[in-house]
PyMOL Python script that loads the backbone (N, CA, C, O; Angstrom):
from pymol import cmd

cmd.read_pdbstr("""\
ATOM      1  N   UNK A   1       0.855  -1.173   0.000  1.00  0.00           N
ATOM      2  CA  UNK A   1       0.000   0.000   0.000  1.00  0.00           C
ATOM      3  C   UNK A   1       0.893   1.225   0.000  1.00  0.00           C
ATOM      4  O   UNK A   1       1.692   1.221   0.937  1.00  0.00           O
ATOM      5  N   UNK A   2       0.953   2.092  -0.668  1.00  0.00           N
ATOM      6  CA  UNK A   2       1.330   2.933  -0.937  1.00  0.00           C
ATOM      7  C   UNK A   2       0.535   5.081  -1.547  1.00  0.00           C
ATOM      8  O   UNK A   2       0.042   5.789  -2.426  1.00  0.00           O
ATOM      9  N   UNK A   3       0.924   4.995  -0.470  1.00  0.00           N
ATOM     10  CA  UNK A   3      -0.332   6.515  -0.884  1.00  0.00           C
ATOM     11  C   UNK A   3       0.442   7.534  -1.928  1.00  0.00           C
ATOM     12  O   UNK A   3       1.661   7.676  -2.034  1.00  0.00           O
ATOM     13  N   UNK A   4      -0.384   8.066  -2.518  1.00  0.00           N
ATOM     14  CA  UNK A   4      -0.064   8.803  -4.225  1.00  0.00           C
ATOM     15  C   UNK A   4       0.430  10.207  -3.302  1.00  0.00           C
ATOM     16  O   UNK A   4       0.716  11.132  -4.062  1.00  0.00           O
ATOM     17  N   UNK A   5       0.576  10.528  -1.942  1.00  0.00           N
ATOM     18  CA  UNK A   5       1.484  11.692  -1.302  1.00  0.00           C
ATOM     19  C   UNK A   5       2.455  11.158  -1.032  1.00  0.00           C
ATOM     20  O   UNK A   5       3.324  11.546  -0.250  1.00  0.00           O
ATOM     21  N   UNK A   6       2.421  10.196  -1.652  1.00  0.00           N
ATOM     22  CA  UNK A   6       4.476   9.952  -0.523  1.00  0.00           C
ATOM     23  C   UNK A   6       5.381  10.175  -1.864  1.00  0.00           C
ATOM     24  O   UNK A   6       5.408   9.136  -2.523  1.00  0.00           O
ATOM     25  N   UNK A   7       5.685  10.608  -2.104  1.00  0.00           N
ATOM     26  CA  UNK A   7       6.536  11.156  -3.329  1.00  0.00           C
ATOM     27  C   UNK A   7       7.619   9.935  -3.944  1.00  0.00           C
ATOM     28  O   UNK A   7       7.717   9.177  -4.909  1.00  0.00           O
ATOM     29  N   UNK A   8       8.275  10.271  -2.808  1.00  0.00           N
ATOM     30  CA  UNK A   8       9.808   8.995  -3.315  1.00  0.00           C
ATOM     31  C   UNK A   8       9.455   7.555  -3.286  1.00  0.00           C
ATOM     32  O   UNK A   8      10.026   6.731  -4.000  1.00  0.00           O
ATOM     33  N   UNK A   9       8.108   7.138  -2.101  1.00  0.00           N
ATOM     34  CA  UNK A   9       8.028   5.517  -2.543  1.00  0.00           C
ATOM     35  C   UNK A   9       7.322   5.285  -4.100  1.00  0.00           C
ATOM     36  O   UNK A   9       7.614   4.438  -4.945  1.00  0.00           O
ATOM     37  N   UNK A  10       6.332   6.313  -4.141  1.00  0.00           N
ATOM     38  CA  UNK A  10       5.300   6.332  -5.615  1.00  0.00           C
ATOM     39  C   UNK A  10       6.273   6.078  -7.002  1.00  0.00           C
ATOM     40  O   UNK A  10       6.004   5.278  -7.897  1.00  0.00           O
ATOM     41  N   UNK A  11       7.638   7.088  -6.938  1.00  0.00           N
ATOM     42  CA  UNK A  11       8.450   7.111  -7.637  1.00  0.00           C
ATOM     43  C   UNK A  11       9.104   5.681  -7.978  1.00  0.00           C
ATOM     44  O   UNK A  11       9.218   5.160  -9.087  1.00  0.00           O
ATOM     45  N   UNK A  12       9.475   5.220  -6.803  1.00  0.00           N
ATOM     46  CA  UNK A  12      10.418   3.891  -6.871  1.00  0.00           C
ATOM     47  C   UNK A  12       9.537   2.665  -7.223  1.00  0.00           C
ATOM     48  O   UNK A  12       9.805   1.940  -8.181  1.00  0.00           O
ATOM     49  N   UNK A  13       8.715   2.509  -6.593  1.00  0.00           N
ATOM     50  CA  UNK A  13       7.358   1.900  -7.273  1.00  0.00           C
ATOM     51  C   UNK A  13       6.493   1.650  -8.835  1.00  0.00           C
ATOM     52  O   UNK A  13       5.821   0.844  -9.479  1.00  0.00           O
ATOM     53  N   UNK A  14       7.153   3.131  -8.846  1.00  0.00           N
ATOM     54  CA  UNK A  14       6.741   3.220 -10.414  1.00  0.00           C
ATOM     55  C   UNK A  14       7.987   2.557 -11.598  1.00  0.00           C
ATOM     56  O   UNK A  14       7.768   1.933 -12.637  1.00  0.00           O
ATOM     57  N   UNK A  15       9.161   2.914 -11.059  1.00  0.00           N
ATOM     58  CA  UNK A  15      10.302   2.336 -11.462  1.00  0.00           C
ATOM     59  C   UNK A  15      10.386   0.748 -11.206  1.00  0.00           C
ATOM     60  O   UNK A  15      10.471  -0.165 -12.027  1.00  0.00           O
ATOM     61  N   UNK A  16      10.350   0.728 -10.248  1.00  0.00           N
ATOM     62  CA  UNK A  16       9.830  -1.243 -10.304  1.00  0.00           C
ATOM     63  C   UNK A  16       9.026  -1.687 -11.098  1.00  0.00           C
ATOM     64  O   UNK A  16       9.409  -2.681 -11.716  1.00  0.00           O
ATOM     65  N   UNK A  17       7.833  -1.237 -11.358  1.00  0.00           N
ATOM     66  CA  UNK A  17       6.702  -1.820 -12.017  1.00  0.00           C
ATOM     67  C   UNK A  17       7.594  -1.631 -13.842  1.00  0.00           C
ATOM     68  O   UNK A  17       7.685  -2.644 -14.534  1.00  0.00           O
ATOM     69  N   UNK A  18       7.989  -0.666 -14.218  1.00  0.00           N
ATOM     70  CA  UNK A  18       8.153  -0.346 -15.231  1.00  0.00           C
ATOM     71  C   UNK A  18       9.709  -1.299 -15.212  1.00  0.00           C
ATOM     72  O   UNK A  18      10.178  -1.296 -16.350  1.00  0.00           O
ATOM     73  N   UNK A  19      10.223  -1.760 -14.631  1.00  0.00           N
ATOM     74  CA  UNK A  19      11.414  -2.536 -14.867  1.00  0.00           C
ATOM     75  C   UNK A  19      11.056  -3.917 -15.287  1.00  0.00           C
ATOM     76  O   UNK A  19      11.652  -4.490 -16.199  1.00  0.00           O
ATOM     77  N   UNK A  20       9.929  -4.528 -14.513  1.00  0.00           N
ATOM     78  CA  UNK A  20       9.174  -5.535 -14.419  1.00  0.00           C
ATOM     79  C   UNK A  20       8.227  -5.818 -15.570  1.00  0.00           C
ATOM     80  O   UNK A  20       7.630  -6.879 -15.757  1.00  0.00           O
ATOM     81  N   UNK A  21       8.179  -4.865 -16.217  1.00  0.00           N
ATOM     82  CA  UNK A  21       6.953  -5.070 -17.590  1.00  0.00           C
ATOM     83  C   UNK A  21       7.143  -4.168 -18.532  1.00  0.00           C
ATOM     84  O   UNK A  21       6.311  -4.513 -19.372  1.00  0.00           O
ATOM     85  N   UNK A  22       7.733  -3.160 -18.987  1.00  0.00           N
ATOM     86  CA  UNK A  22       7.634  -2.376 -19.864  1.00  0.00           C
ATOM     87  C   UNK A  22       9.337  -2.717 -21.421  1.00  0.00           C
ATOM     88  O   UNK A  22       9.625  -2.100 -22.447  1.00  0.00           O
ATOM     89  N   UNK A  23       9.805  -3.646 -20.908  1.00  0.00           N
ATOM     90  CA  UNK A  23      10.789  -3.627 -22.213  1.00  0.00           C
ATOM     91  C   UNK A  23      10.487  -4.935 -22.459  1.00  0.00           C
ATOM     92  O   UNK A  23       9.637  -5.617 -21.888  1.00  0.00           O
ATOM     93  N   UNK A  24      11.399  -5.320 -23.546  1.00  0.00           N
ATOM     94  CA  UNK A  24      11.817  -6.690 -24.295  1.00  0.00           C
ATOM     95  C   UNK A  24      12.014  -7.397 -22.983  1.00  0.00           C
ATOM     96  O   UNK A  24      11.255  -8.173 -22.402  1.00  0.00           O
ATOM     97  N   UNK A  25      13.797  -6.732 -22.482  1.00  0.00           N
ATOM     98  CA  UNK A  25      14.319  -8.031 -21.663  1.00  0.00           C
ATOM     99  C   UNK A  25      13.816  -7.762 -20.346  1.00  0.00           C
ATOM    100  O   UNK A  25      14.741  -7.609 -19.548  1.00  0.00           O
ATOM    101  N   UNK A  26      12.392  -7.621 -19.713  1.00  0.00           N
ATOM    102  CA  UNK A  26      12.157  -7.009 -18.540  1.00  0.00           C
ATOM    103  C   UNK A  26      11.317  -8.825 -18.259  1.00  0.00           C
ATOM    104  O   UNK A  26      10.981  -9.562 -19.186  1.00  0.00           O
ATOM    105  N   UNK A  27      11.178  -9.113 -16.933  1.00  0.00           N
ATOM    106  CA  UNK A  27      11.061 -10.360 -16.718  1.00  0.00           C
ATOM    107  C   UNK A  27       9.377 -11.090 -17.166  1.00  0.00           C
ATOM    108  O   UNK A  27       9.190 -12.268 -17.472  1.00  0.00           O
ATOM    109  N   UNK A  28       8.125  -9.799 -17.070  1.00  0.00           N
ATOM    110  CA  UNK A  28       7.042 -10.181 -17.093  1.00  0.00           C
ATOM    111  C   UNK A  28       7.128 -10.326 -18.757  1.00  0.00           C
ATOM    112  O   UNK A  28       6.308 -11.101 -19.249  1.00  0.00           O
ATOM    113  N   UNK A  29       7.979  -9.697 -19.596  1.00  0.00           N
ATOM    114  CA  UNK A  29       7.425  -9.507 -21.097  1.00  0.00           C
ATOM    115  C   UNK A  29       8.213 -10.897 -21.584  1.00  0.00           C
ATOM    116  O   UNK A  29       7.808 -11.411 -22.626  1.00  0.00           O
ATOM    117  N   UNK A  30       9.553 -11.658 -20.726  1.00  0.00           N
ATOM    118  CA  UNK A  30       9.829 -13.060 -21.419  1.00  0.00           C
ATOM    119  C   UNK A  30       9.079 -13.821 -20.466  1.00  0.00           C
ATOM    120  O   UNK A  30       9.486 -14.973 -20.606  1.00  0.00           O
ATOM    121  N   UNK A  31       8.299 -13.803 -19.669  1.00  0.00           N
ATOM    122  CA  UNK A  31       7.793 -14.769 -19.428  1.00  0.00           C
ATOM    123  C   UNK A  31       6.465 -15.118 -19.513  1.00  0.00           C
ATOM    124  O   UNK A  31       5.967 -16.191 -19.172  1.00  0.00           O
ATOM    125  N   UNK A  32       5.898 -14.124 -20.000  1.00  0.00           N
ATOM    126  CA  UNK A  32       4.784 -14.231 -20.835  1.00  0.00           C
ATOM    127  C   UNK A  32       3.960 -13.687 -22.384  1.00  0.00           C
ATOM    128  O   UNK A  32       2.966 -14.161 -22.935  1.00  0.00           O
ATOM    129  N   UNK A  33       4.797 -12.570 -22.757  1.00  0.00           N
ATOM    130  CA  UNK A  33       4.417 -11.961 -23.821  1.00  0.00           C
ATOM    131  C   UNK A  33       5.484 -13.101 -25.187  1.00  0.00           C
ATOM    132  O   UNK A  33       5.008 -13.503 -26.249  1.00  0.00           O
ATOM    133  N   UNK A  34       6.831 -13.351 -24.728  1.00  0.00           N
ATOM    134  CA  UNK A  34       7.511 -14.130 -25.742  1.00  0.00           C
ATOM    135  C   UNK A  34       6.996 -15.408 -26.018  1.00  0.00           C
ATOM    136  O   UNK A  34       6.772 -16.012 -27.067  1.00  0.00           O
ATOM    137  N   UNK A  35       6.821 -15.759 -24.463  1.00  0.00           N
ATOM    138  CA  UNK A  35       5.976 -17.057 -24.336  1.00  0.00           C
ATOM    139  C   UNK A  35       4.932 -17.102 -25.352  1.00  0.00           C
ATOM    140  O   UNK A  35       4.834 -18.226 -25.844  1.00  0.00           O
ATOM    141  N   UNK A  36       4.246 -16.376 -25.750  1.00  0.00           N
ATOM    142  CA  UNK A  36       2.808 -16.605 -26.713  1.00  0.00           C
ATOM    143  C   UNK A  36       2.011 -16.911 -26.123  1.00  0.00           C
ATOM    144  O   UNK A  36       1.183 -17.529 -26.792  1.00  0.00           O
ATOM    145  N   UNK A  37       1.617 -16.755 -24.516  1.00  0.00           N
ATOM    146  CA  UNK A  37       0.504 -17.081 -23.771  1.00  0.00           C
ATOM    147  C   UNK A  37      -0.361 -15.841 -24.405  1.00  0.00           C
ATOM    148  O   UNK A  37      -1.549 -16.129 -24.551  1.00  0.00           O
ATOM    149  N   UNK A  38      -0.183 -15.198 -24.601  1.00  0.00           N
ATOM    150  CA  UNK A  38      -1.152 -13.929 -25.095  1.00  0.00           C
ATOM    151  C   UNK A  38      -0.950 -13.146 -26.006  1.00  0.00           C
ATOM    152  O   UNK A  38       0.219 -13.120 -26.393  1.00  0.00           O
ATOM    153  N   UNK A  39      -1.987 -12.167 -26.748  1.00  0.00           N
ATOM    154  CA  UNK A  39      -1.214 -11.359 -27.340  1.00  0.00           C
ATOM    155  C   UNK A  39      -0.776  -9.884 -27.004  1.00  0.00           C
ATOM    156  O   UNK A  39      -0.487  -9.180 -27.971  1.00  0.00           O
ATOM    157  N   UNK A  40      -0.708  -9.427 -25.955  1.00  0.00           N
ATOM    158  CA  UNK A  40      -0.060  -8.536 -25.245  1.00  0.00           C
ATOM    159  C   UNK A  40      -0.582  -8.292 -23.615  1.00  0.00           C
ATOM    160  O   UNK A  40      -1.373  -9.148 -23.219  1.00  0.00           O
ATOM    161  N   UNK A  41      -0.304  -7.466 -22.870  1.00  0.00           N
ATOM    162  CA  UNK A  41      -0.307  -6.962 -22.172  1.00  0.00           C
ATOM    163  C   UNK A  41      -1.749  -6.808 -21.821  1.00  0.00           C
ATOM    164  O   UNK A  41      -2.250  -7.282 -22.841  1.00  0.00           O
ATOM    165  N   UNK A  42      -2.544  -6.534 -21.220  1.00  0.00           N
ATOM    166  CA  UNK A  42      -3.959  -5.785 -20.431  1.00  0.00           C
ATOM    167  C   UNK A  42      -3.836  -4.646 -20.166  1.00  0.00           C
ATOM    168  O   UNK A  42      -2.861  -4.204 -19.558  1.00  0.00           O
ATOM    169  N   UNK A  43      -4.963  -3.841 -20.640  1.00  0.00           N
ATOM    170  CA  UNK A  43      -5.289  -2.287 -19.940  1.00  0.00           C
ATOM    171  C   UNK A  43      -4.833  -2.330 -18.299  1.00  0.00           C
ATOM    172  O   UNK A  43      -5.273  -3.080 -17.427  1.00  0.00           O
ATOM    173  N   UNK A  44      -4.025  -1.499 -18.205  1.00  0.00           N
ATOM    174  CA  UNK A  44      -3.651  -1.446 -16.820  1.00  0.00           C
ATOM    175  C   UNK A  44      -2.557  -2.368 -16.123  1.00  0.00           C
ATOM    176  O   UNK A  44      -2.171  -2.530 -14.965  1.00  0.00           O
ATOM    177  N   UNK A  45      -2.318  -2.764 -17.056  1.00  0.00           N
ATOM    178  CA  UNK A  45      -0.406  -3.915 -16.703  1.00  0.00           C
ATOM    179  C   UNK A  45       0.608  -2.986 -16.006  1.00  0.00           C
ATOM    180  O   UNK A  45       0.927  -1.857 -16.381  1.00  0.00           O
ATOM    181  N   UNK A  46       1.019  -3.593 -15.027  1.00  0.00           N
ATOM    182  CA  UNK A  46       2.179  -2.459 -14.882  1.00  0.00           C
ATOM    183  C   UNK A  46       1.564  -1.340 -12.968  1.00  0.00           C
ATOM    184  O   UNK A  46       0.536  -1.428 -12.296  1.00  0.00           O
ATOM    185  N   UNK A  47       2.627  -0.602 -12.828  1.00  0.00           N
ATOM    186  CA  UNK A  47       2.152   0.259 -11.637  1.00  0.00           C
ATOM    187  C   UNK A  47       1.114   1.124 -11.913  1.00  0.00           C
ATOM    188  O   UNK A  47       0.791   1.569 -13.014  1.00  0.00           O
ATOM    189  N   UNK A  48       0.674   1.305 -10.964  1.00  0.00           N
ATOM    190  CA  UNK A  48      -0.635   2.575 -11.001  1.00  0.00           C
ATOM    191  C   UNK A  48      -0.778   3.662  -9.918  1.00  0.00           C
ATOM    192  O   UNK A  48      -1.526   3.541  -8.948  1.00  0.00           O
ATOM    193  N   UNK A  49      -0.046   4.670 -10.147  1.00  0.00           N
ATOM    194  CA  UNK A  49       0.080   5.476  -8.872  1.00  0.00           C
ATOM    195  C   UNK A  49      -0.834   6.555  -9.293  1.00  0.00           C
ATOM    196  O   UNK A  49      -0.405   7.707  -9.230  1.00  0.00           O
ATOM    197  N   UNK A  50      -2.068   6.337  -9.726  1.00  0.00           N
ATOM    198  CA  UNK A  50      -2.720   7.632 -10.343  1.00  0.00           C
ATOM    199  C   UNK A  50      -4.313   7.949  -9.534  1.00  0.00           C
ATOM    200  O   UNK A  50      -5.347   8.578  -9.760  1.00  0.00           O
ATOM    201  N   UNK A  51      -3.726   7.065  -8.471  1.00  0.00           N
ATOM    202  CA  UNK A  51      -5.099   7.253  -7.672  1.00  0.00           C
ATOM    203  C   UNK A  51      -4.236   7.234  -6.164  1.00  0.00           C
ATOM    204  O   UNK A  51      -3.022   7.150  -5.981  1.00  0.00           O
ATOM    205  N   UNK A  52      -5.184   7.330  -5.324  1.00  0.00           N
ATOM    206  CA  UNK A  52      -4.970   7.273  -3.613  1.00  0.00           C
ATOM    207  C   UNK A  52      -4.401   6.139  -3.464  1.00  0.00           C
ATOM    208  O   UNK A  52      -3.176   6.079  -3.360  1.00  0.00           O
ATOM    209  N   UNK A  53      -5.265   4.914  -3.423  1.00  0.00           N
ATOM    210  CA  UNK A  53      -4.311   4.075  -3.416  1.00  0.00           C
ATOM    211  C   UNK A  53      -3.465   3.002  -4.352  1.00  0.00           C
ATOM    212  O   UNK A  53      -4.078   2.081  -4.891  1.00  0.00           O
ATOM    213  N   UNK A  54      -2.291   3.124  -4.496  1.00  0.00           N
ATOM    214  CA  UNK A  54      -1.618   2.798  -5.956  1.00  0.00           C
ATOM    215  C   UNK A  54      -1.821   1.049  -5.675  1.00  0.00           C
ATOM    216  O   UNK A  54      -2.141   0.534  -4.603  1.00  0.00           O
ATOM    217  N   UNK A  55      -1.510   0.293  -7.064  1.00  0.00           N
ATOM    218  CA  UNK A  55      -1.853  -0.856  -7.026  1.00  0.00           C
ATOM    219  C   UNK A  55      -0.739  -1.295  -8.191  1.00  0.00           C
ATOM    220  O   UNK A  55      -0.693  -0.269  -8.871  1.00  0.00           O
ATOM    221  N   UNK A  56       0.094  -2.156  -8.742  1.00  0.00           N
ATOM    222  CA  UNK A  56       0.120  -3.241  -9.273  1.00  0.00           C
ATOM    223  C   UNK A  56      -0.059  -4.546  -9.919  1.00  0.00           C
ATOM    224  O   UNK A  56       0.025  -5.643  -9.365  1.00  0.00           O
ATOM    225  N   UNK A  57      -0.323  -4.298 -11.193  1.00  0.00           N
ATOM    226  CA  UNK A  57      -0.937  -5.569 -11.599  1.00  0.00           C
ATOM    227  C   UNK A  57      -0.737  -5.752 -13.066  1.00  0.00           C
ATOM    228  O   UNK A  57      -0.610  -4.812 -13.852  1.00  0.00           O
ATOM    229  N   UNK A  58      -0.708  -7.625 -13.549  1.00  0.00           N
ATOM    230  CA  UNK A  58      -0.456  -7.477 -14.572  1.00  0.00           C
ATOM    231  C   UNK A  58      -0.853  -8.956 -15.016  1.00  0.00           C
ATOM    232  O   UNK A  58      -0.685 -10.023 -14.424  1.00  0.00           O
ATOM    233  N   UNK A  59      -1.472  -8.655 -16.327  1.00  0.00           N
ATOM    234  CA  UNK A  59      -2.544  -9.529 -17.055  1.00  0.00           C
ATOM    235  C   UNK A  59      -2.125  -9.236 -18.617  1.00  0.00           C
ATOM    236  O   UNK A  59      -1.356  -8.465 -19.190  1.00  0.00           O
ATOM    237  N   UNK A  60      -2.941 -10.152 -18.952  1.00  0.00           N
ATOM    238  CA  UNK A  60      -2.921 -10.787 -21.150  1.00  0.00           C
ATOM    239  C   UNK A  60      -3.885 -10.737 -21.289  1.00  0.00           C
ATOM    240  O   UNK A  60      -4.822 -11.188 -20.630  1.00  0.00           O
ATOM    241  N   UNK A  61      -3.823  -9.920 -22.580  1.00  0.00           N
ATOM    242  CA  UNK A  61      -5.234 -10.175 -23.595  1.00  0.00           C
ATOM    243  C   UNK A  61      -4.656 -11.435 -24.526  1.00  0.00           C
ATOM    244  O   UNK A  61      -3.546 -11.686 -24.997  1.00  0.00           O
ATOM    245  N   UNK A  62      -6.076 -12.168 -24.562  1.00  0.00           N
ATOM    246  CA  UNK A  62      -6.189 -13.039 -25.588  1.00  0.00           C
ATOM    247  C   UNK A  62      -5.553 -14.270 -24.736  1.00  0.00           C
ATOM    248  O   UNK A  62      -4.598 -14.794 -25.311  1.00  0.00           O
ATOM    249  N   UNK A  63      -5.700 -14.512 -24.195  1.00  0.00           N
ATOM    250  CA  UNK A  63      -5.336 -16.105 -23.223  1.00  0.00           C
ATOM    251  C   UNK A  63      -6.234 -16.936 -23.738  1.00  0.00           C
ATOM    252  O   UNK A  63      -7.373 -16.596 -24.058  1.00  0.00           O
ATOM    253  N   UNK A  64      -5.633 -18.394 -23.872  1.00  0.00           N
ATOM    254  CA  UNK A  64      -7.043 -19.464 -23.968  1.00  0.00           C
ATOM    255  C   UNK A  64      -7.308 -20.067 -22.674  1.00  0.00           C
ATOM    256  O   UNK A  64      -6.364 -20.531 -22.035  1.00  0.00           O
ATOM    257  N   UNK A  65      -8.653 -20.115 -22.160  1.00  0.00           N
ATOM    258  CA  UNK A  65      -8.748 -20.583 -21.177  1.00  0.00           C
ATOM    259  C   UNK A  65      -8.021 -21.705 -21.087  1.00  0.00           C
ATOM    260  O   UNK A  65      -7.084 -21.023 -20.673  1.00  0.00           O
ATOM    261  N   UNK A  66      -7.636 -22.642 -21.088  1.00  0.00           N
ATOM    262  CA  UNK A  66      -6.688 -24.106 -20.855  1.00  0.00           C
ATOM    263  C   UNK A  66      -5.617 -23.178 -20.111  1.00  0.00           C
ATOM    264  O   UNK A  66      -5.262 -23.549 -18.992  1.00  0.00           O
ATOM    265  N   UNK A  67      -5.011 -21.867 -20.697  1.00  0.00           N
ATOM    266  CA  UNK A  67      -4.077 -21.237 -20.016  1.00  0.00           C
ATOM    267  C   UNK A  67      -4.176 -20.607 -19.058  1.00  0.00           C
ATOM    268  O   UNK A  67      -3.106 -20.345 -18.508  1.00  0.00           O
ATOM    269  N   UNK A  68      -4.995 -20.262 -18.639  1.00  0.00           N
ATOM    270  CA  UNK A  68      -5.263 -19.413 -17.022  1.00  0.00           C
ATOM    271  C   UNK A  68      -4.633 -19.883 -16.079  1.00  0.00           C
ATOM    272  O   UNK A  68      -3.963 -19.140 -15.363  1.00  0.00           O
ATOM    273  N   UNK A  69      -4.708 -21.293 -15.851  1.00  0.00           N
ATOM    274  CA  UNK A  69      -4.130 -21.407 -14.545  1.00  0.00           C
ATOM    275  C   UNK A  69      -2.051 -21.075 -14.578  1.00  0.00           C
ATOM    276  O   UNK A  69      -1.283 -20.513 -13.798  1.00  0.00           O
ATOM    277  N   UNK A  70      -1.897 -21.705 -15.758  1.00  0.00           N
ATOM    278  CA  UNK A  70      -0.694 -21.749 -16.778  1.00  0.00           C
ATOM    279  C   UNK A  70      -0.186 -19.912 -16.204  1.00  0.00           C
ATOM    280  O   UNK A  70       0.660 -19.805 -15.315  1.00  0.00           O
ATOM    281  N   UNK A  71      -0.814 -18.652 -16.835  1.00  0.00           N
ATOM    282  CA  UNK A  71      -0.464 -18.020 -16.451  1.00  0.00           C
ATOM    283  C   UNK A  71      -0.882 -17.106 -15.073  1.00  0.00           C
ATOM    284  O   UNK A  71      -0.089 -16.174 -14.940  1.00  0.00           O
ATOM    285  N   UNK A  72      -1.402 -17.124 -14.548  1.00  0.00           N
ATOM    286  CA  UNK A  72      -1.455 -17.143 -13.061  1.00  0.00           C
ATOM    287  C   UNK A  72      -0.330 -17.850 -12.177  1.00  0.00           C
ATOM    288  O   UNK A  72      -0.072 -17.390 -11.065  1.00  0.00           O
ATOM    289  N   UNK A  73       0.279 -18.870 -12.630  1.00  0.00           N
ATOM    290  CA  UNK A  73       1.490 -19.852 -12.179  1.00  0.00           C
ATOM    291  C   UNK A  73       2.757 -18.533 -12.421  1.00  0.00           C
ATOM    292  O   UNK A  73       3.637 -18.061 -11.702  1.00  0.00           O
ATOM    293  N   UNK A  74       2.467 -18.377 -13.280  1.00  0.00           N
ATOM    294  CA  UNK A  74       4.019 -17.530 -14.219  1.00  0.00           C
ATOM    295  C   UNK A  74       4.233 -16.437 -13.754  1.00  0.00           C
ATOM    296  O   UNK A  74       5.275 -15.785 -13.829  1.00  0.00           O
ATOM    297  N   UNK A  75       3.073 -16.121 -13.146  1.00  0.00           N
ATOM    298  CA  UNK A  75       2.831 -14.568 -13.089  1.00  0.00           C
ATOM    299  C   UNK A  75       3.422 -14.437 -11.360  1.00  0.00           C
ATOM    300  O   UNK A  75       4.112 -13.535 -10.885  1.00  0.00           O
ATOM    301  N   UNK A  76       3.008 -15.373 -10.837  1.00  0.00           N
ATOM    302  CA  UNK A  76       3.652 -15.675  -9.418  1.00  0.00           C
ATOM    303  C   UNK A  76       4.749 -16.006  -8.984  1.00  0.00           C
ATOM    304  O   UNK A  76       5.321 -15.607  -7.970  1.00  0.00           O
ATOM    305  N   UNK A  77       5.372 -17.440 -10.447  1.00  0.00           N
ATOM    306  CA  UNK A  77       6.862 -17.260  -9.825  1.00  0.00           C
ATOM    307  C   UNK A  77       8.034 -16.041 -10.039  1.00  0.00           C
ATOM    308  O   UNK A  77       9.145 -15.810  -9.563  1.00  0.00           O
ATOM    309  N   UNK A  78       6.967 -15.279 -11.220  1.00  0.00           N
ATOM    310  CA  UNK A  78       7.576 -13.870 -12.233  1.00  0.00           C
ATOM    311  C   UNK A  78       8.124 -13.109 -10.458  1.00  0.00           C
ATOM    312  O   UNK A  78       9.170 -12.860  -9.858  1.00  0.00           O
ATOM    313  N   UNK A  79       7.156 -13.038 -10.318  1.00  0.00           N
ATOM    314  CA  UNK A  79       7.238 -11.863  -9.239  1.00  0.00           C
ATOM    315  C   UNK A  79       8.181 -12.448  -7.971  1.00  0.00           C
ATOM    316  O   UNK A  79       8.409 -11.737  -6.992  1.00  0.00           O
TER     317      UNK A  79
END
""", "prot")
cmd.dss("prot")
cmd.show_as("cartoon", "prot")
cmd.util.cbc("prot")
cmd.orient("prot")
């Protein structure tokens, strides 16, 4: 939990999230976007410090169900 007034954790937070999902070699995009579990990312992947309380999270469009549990697994040891 993290409140959108604390300046320097929001910051570092935001830098985590964006280390974690936003390039090629960042760990969520080979372990699931290269993978071909999906075809990209979800509205809202990644940090969210744009409200009171900021949140984290990160999901695929286009999964086949058979894969859900598949990535929910990935997404846990990702982190």
């Amino acid at each position: 939990h993290c409140s959108i007034t604390d300046l320097k954790e929001s910051t570092t937070l935001s830098i985590i999230g964006a280390l974690l999902t936003e390039s090629e070699s960042s760990p969520f995009y080979q372990s699931l976007i290269e993978a071909n579990l999906g075809s990209d990312y979800s509205p809202g992947t990644g940090y969210q410090g744009n409200t009171l309380d900021s949140s984290f999270s990160v999901g695929l469009q286009g999964i086949s169900e058979i894969d859900i549990e598949r990535v929910t697994n990935i997404i846990e040891e990702t982190l």
